[in-house]
C-alpha positions in Angstrom: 65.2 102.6 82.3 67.5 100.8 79.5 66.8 103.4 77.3 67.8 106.3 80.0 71.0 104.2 80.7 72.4 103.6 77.5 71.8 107.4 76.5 74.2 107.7 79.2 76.4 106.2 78.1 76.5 107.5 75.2 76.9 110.9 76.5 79.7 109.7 78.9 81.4 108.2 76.0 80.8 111.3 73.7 82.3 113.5 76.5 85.4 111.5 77.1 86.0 111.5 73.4 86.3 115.0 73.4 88.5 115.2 75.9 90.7 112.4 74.6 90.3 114.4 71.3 91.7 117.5 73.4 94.4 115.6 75.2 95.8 114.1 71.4 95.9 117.8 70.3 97.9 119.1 73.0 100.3 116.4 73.4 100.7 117.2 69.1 101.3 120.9 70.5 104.0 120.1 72.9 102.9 117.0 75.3 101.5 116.8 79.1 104.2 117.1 81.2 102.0 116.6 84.0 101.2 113.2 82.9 102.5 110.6 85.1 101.7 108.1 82.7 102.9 109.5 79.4 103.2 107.4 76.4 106.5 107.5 74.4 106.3 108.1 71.0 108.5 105.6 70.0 106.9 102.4 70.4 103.4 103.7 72.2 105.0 102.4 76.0 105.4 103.7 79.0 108.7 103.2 79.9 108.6 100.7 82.8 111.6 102.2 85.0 109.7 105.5 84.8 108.1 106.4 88.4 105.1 108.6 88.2 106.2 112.0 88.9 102.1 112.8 90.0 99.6 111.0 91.7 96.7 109.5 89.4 93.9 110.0 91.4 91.0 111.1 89.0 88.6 108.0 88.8 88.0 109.0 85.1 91.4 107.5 84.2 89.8 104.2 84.6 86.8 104.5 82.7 89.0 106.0 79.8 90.7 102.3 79.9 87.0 100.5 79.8 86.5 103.3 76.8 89.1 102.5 75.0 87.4 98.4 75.3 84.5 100.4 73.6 86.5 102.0 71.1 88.9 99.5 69.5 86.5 97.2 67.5 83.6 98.4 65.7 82.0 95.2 66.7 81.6 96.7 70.4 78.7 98.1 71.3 77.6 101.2 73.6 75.3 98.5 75.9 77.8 95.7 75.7 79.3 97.5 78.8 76.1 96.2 80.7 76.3 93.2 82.6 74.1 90.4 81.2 74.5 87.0 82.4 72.1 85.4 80.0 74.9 86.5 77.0 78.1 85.3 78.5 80.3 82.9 76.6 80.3 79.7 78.6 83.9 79.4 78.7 87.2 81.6 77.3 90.8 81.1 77.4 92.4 83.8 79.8 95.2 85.4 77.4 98.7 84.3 78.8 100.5 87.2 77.5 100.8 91.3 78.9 101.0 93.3 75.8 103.8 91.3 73.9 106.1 89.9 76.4 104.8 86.7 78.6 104.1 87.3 82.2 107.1 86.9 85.1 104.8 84.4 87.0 102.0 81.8 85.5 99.4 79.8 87.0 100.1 80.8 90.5 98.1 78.5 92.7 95.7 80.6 95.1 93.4 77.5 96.1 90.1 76.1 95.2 91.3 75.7 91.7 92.2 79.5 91.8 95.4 80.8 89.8 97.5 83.9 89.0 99.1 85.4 86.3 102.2 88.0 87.8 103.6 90.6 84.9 106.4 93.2 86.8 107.6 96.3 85.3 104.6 96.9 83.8 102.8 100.1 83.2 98.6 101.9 83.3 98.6 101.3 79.1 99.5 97.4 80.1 97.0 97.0 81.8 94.5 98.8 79.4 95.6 96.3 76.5 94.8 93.6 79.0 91.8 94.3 79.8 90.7 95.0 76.1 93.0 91.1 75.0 90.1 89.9 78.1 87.5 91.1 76.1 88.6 90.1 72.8 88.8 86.6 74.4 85.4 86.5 75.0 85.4 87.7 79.1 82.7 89.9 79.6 83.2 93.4 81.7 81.5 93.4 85.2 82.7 96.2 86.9 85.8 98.1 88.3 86.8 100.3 91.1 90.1 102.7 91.9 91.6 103.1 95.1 94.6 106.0 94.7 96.4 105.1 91.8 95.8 101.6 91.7 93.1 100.2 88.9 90.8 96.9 89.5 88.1 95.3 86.9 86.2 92.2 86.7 85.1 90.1 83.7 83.5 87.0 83.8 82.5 84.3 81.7 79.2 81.4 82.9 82.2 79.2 84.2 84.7 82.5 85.4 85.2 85.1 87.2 88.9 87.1 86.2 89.7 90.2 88.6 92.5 92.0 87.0 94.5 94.8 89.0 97.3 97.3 88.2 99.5 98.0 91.6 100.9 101.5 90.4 103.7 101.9 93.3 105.2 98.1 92.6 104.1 98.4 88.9 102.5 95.1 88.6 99.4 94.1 86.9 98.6 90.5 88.6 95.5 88.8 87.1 93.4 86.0 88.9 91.2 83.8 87.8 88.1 81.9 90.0 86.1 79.2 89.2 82.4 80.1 89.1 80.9 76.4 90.4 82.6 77.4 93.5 82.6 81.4 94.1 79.4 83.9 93.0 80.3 87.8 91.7 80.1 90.2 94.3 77.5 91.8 93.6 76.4 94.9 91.6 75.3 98.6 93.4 72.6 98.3 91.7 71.3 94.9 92.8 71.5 95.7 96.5 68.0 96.6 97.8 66.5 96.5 101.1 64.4 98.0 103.6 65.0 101.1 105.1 64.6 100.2 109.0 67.0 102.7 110.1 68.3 99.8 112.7 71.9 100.8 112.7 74.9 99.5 115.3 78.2 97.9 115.4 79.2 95.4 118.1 82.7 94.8 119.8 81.9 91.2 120.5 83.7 90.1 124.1 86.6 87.8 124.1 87.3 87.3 127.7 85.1 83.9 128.6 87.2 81.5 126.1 90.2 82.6 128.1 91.7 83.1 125.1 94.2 86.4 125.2 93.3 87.7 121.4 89.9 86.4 119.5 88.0 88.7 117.6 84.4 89.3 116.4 82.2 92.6 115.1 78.2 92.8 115.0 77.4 95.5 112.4 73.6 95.7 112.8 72.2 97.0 109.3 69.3 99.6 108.6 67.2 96.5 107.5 67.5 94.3 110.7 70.1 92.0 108.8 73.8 91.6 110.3 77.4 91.8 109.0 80.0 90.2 110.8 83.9 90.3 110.7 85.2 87.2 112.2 83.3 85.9 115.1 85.6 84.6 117.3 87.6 81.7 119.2 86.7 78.5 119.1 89.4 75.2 120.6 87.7 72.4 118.6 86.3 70.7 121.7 84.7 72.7 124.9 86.2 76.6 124.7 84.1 78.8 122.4 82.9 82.2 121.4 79.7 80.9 119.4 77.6 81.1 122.9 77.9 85.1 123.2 77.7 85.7 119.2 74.5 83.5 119.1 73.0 85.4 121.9 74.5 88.7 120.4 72.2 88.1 117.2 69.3 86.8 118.9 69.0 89.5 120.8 69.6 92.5 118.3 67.1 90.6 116.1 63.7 91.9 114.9 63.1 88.1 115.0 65.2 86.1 116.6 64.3 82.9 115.1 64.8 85.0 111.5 67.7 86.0 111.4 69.6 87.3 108.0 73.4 87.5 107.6 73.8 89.7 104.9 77.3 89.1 105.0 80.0 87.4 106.8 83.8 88.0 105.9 86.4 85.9 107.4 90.0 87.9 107.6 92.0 84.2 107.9 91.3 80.9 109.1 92.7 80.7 112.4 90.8 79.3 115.4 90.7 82.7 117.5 88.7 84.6 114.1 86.8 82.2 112.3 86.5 79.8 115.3 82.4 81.3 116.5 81.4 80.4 112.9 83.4 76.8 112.4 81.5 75.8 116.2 77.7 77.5 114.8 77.6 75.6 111.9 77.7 72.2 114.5 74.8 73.3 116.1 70.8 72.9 114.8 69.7 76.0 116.3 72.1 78.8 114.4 71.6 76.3 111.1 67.6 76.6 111.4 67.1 80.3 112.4 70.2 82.1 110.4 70.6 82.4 106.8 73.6 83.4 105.5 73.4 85.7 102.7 77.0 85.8 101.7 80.2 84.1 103.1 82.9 86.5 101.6 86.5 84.5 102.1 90.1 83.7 100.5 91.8 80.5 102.2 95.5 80.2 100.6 96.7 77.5 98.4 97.1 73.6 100.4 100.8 74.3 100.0 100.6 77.1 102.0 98.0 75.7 104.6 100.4 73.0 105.1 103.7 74.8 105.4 101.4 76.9 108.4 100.5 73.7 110.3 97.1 74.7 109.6 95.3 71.8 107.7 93.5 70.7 110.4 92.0 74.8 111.6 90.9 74.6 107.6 89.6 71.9 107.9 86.9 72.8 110.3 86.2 75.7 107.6 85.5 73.1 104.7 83.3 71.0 106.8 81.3 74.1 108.3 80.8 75.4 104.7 79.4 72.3 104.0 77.3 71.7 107.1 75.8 75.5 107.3 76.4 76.7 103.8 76.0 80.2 102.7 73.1 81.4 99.7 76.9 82.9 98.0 80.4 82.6 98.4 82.6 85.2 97.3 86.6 84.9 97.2 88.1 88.0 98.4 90.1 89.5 95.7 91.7 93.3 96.3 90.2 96.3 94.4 86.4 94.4 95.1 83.7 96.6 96.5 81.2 95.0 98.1 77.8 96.0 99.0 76.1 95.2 101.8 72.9 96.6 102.4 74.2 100.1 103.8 77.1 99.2 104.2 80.5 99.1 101.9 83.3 96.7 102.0 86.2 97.1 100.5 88.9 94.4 99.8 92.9 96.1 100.0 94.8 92.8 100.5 94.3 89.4 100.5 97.3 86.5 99.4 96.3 87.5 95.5 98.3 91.0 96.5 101.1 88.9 98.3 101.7 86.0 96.4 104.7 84.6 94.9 107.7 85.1 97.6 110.7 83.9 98.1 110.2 82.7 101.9 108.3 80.0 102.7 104.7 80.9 104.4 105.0 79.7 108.2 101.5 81.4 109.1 98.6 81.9 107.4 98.7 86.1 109.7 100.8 86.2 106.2 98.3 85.9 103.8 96.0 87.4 106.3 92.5 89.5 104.6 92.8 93.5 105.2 89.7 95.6 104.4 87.9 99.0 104.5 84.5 99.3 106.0 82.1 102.2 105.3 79.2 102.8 107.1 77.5 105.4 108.9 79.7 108.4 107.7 82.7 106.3 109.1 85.8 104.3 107.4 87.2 101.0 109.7 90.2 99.3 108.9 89.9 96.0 109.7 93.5 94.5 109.3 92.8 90.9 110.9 96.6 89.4 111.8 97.8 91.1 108.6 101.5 90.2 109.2 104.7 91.3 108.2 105.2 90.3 104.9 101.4 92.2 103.5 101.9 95.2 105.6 104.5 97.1 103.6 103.2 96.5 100.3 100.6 97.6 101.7 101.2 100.8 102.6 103.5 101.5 99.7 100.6 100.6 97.3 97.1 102.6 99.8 99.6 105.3 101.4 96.8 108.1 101.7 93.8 106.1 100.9 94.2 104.2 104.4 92.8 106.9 106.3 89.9 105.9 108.6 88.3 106.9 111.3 88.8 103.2 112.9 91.3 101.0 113.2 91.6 97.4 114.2 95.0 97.1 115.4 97.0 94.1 113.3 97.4 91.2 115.3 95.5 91.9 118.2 98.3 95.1 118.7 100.9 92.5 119.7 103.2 94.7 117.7 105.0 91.6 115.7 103.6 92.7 112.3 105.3 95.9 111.2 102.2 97.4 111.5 103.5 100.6 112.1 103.9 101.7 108.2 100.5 101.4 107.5 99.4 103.0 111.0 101.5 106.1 109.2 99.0 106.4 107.3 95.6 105.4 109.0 95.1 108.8 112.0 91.9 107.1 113.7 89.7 108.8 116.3 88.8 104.9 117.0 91.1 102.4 118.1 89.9 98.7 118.3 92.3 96.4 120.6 90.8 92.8 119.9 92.6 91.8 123.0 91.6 90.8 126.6 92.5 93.1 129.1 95.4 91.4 130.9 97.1 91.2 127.6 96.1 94.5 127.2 97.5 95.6 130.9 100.5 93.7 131.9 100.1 90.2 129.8 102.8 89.3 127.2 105.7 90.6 128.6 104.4 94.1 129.8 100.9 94.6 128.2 100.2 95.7 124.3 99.5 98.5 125.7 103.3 99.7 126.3 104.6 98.4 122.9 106.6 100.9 121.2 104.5 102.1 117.6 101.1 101.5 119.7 101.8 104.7 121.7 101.0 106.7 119.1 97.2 105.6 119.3 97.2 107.7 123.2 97.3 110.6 121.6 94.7 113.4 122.3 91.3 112.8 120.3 91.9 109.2 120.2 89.3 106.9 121.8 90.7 103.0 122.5 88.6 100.4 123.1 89.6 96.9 124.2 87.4 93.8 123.5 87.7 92.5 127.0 84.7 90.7 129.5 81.9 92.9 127.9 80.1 93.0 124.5 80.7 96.8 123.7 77.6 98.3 121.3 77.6 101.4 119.4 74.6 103.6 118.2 76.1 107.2 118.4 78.6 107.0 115.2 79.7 111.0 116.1 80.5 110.7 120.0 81.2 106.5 120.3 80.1 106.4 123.8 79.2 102.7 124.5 75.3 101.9 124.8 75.0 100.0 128.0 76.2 96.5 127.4 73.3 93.9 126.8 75.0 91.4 128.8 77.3 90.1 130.9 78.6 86.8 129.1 80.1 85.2 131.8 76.5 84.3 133.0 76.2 82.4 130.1 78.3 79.5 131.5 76.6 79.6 135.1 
């Protein structure tokens, strides 16, 4: 199998350096002028106030960049593009320059001894010398991923993990760096196996018992029996929670109910109304000693900006449940990540790493809020948590096309405070996902979410809406979305 893989390689390299043998001679013959990234001749930069004049969207872009890792040092070899914990350097000093100018922003704090490194105005060939000054450092490439014309990678060292991105519209390369004692790798394609159960649903958990107008929660039920779940739900810190119905909702979709796996649980923000269910679970012996958490996949801003939210105490009950019901991993959310999850894909498009620095001072964490793309089943879901004002345009500047889905969570529970509506530009559902009761939904907050002005779009034909209101909602049929009949009613629960 090593054998078969590194001949691959080889052929993958060979056949890349014939076409960037191909490319050389006809830019010698007269240049690419559909190049949106052309290199002057002059000094071997792109000039930064250049906008593309074409969309990069061929994925073999990026793995001319890792090439050109392979290509610059004869001490490289073919199968040192293979991930191999045992041979990583123990520590390496992240390079604190973009080419050779310094980066616009240093050590910006992203919490739990997180930082980032911001360079503007730069440009794709940046970003290739960076990755290859990571190498020479002594970082070790883990993998990398391109969504539209934006470039991610990973490296790592034992004590690291560096995820370095290129934003082509804003023409950033931002590079963040995690401390390994306290986050795990994502996890490679390769490494995620499982049993083929063919046990396949997703879950609209129901909001309306905590009285609460906008919690959210979703149940994706995997092939092997094994759950992913966004959120969760409200919890107040005392009596009012969502943990009841999202305990009962595993235990009864469970092959064994006092077994049950979470493959994965990803938290959009810390607020009380989305990651409430789990801060409330962790209190209680019976969730701790019959669910395993595979995988807790998270990014909770900087202290400064926790405290400039009022929301110290809300994270706090997230430190102490990690603690008290801690997951197997922890993986900080970091844009340009793919993560897999049995059959299911998630992929990271925003967290505060894409936001961070600004000028204004963060007043709610909805700012820094997680947005990500879900694939499973033939279908793409948007989950956009709170995402607020200040992440939405970036955005949709940065995704444009590649925010089509089939489904999507409306931001902020569709209260329409989020200028939401430039990323819903580029989104079209089928599916519409209101996590909002139904008198909020109806005539609640000052005529009903229902009525607000960029929402009306979504009552189009060949739209289907669905409002998380007094019923768990479960789907099996991925093509037609026509409910299965709801398990229960929660409001027995409390009687």
């Amino acid at each position: 199998m090593k054998l078969y893989r590194i001949l691959s390689l080889v052929l993958a390299l060979f056949i890349t350096l014939l076409a960037l043998t191909s490319c050389s001679k006809n830019e010698g013959e007269g240049g690419n002028e559909n190049n949106s990234e052309s290199v002057a001749a002059t000094d071997g930069k792109t000039d930064p106030t250049e906008r593309p004049t074409e969309e990069i969207t061929d994925s073999g872009i990026q793995n001319e960049i890792l090439d050109q890792i392979l290509q610059k040092g004869e001490d490289v070899a073919i199968t040192d593009i293979d991930f191999d914990e045992e041979k990583l350097a123990a520590v390496a000093a992240l390079p604190s320059k973009i080419g050779d100018r310094a980066f616009n922003s240093l050590y910006v704090d992203m919490g739990d001894e997180s930082y980032m490194h911001v360079a503007k105005s730069a440009t794709l060939q940046d970003y290739s010398d960076y990755l290859y000054s990571l190498y020479k450092a002594g970082f070790s490439y883990y993998t990398s991923n391109v969504i539209g014309n934006n470039f991610y990678a990973t490296f790592a060292t034992q004590s690291q993990i560096v995820n370095a991105f290129y934003l082509a519209a804003d023409k950033e390369v931002r590079v963040v760096v995690d401390d390994r004692s306290l986050f795990s790798l994502p996890g490679l394609e390769s490494e995620n196996e499982y049993e083929e159960l063919g046990l396949n649903s997703l879950t609209v958990v129901a909001i309306a018992e905590t009285g609460w107008p906008g919690g959210m929660g979703y149940v994706y039920e995997l092939s092997d029996g094994s759950f992913f779940i966004i959120d969760g739900g409200y919890y107040n810190g005392s009596t009012v929670s969502s943990a009841d119905w999202l305990t009962k909702t595993l235990q009864q979709m469970a092959t064994d109910p006092k077994n049950i796996r979470i493959a994965a649980w990803y938290i959009t923000h810390p607020h009380e109304d989305h990651m409430g269910a789990y801060c409330d679970m962790a209190k209680r012996t019976e969730c701790r000693k019959t669910m395993t958490i595979e995988k807790m996949i998270i990014n909770v801003p900087a202290d400064e900006h926790v405290k400039s939210a009022n929301c110290k105490e809300i994270v706090g009950w997230l430190d102490s449940a990690l603690k008290k019901w801690t997951p197997e991993q922890i993986v900080k959310a970091h844009p340009g990540q793919k993560i897999y999850v049995r059959d299911l894909t998630l992929t990271i498009y925003s967290s505060p790493d894409l936001v961070l620095p600004v000028k204004v001072t963060i007043t709610d964490l909805n700012e820094l809020c997680n947005v990500a793309m879900v694939d499973y089943m033939g279908k793409r879901a948007l989950f956009m948590g709170d995402s607020d004002t200040i992440p939405n345009p970036k955005i949709a500047r940065n995704y444009t096309d590649s925010l089509k889905a089939d489904i999507l969570q409306l931001a902020h529970h569709g209260y329409g405070d989020t200028n939401a509506g430039v990323v819903y530009d580029y989104v079209h559902p089928t599916i519409v996902f209101w996590p909002v009761c139904d008198s909020h939904y109806n005539d609640g907050n000052g005529g009903g979410t229902q009525f607000i002005g960029f929402n009306q779009r979504f009552f189009g034909e060949g739209i289907a809406n669905y409002i998380a209101g007094d019923l768990n909602m479960t789907f099996t049929d991925f093509d037609t979305w026509i409910p299965e009949e709801e398990r229960w009613n929660p409001k027995e629960l409390s009687q």
